[in-house]
C-alpha positions as CSV (number, residue, x, y, z in Angstrom):
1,X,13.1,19.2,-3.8
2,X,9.5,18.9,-4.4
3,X,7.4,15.7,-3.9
4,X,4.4,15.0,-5.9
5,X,1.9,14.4,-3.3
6,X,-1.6,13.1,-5.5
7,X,-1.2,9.7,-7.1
8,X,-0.4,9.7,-10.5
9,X,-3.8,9.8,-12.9
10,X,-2.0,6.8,-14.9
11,X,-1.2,5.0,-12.1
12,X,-4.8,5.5,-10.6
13,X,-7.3,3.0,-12.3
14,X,-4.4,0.3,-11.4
15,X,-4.9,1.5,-7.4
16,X,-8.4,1.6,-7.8
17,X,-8.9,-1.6,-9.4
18,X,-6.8,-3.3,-6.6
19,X,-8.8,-1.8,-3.7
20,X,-12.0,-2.8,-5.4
21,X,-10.6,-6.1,-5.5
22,X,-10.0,-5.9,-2.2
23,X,-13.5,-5.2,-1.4
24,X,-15.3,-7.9,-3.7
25,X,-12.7,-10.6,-1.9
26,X,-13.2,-9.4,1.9
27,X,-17.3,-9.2,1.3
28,X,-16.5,-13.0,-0.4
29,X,-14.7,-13.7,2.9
30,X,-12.0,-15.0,0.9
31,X,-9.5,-12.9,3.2
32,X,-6.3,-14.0,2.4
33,X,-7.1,-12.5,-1.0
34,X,-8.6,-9.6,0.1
35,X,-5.4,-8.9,1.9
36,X,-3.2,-9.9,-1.4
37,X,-5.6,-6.7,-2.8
38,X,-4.4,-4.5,0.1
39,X,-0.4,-4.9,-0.5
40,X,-0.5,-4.7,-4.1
41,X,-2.9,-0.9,-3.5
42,X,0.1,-0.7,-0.8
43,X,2.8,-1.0,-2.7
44,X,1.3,1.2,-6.5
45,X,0.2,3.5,-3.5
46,X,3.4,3.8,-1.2
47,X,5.4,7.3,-2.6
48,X,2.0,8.9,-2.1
49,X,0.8,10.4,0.9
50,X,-3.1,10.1,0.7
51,X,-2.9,7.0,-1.1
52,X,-0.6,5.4,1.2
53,X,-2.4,7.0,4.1
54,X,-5.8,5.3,3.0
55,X,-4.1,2.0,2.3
56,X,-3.0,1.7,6.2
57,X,-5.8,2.6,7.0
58,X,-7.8,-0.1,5.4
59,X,-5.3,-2.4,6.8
60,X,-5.8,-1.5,10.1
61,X,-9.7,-1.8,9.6
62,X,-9.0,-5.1,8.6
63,X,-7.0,-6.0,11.4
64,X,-9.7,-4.7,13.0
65,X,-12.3,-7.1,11.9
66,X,-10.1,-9.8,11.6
67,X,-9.5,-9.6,15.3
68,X,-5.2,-9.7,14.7
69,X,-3.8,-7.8,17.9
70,X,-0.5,-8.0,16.1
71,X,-2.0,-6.2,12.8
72,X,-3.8,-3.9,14.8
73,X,-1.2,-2.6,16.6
74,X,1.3,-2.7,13.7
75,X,-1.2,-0.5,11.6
76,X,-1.2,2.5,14.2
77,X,2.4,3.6,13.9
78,X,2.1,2.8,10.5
79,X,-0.9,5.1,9.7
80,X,0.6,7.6,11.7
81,X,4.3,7.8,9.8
82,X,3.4,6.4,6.4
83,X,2.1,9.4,4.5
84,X,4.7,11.2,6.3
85,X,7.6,8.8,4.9
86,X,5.7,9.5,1.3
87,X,5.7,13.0,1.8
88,X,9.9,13.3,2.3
89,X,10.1,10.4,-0.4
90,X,11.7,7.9,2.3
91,X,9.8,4.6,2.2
92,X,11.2,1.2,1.9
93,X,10.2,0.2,-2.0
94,X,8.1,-2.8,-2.5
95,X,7.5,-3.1,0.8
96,X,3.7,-4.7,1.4
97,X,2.9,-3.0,4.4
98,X,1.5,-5.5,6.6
99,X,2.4,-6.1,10.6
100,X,4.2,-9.2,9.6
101,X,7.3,-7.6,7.6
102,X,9.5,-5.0,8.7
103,X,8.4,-1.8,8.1
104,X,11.4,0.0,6.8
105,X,12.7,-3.2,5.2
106,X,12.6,-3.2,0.9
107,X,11.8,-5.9,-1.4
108,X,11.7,-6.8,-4.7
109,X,8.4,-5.5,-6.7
110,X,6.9,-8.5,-8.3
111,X,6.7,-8.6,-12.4
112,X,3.4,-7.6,-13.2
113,X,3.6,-4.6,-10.4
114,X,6.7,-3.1,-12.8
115,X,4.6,-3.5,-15.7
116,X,2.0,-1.0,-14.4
117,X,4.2,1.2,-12.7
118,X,6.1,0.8,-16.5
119,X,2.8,1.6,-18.4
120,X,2.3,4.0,-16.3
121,X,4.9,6.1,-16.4
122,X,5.6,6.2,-12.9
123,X,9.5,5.5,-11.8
124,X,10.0,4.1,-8.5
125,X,11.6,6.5,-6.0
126,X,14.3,4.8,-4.0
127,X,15.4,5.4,-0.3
């Protein structure tokens, strides 16, 4: 079976515009938004290797400078095994990637996160 590893180019400028988002909120300080930003780029970004990669990533920067042991030390494993997950098309759907949910657990996609992954012609791969 073979995995398309690049985000999708219609899927893209909705990724985008969530981790720029992410950027204007955390240089606002307004960090619980900023971290809203993260999960949504987490969750467009999930059955994608790079994209899912980078997303952790950020996360655990922001753990980082947030000073959150628990989100620091969640990140690692999940940095590590994410991408990999994407790659073989085994990742929990919906889920927002943070240290404070399970990290193989599913949930439901909210409404306006189906739209774009409606308009853009992306289905969501289940586990």
């Amino acid at each position: 079976m073979k995995f398309n590893t690049s985000l999708s180019e219609r899927l893209k400028p909705y990724f985008t515009k969530e981790l720029a988002q992410y950027k204007v909120q955390y240089e606002l300080g307004n960090f619980l938004n900023a971290w809203s930003h993260l999960e949504r780029a987490h969750i467009l970004g999930q059955q994608y290797p790079s994209a899912h990669t980078l997303v952790h990533w950020k996360m655990l920067l922001f753990g980082i400078k947030i000073k959150n042991r628990k989100e620091i030390v969640g990140q690692i494993p999940r940095l590590i095994f994410g991408g990999v997950k994407s790659f073989v098309g085994t990742i929990p759907i919906g889920n927002p990637g943070g240290a404070n949910v399970p990290p193989l657990k599913s949930f439901p996609i909210e409404k306006e996160l189906q739209l774009i992954f409606k308009t853009a012609g992306v289905s969501i791969r289940r586990e």
